[in-house]
C-alpha positions in Angstrom: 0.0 0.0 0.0 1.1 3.2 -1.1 0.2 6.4 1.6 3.4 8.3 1.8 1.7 11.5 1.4 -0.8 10.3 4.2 1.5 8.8 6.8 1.4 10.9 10.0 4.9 10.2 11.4 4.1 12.7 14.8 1.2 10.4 15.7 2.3 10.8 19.2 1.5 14.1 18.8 -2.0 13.7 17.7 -2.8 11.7 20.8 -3.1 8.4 18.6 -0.9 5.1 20.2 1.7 3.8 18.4 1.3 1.6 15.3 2.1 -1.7 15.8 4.8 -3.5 13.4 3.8 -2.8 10.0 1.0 -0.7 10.1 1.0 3.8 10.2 -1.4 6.1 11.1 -3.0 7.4 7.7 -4.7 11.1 8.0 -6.9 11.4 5.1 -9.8 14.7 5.9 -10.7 14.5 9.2 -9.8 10.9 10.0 -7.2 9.1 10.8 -7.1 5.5 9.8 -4.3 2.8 10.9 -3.7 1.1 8.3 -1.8 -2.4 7.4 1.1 -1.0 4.8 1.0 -4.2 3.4 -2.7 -5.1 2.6 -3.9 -1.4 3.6 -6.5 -3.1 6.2 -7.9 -0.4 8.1 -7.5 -1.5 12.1 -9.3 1.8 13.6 -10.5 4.9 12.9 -10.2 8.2 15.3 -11.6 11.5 14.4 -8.7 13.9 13.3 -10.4 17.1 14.7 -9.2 18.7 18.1 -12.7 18.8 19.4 -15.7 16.5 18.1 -18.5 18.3 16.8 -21.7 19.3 18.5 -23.6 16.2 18.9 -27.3 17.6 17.9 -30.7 16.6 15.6 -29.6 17.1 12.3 -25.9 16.9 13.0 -24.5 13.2 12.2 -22.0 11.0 14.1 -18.8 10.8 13.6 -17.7 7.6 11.7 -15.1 6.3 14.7 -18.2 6.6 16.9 -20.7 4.3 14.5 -17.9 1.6 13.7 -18.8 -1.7 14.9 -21.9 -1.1 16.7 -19.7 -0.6 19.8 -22.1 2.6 20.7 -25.4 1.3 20.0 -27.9 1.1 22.9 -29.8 -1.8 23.2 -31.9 -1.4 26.1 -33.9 1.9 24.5 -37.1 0.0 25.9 -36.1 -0.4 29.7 -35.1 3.1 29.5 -38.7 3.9 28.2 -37.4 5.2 24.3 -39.2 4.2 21.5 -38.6 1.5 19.1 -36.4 3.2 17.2 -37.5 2.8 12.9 -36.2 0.8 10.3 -32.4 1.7 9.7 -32.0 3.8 13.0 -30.5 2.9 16.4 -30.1 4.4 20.1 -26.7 5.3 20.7 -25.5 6.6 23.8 -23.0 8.8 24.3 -22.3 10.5 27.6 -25.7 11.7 29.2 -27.4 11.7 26.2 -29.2 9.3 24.2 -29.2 9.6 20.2 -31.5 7.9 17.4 -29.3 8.0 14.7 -29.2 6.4 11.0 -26.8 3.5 11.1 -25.6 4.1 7.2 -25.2 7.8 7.6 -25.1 8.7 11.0 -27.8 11.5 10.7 -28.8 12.5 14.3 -33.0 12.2 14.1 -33.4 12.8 17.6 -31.1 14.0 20.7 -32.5 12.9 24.2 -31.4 13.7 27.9 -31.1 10.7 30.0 -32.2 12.8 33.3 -35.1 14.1 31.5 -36.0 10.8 30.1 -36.0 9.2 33.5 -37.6 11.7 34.9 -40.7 11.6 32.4 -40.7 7.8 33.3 -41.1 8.6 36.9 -37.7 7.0 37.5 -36.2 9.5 40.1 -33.1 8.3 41.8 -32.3 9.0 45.8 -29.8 12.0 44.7 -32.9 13.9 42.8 -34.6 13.4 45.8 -32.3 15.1 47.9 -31.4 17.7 44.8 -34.8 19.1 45.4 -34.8 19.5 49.4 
């Protein structure tokens, strides 16, 4: 595999881990793939940008978040979320839940876990004491 122009040699500097034997950190937009020089298999995939966008309906998720399904949240109907449609998922991320489209990572809809709890009438001991 030929990426000489794409090799980041400083990716130390870019908070990435070092490559193991045989394979470089590839920046190609705002991504940066570690790559098998040999077969240019792609092993992961981190978000070249500083600080990761505004997660927010209408915005989309960034690809190193989507990969592998690792985000997905799969117990949307114990936390009282809707089925989510055809193509979409619950992803959570932080204190927030997403529905986003699994091909393109569209955000549909942006929810707060607290809030959501709270609408289920799922208070916790420390929102109890919050409000005294």
């Amino acid at each position: 595999m030929k990426g000489g122009q794409y090799i980041t040699y400083n990716w130390g500097e870019n908070g990435l881990q070092r490559p193991p034997t045989g394979y470089a950190w590839m920046k190609i937009g705002e991504q940066f793939y570690l790559a098998d020089q040999q077969s240019g298999q792609i092993r992961d995939v981190k978000d070249a940008r500083r600080e990761r966008p505004a997660l927010r309906e209408g915005g989309q998720v960034p690809y190193d978040l989507m990969v592998g399904g690792k985000n997905i949240y799969y117990q949307w109907r114990e936390s009282g979320l809707p089925k989510p449609p055809n193509g979409y998922a619950w992803m959570r991320f932080g204190q927030q839940y997403f529905l986003a489209n699994q091909k393109s990572g569209l955000i549909k809809e942006v929810r707060d876990i607290d809030d959501q709890h709270r609408g289920r009438g799922m208070r916790s001991n420390y929102d109890e004491r919050r409000r005294n």
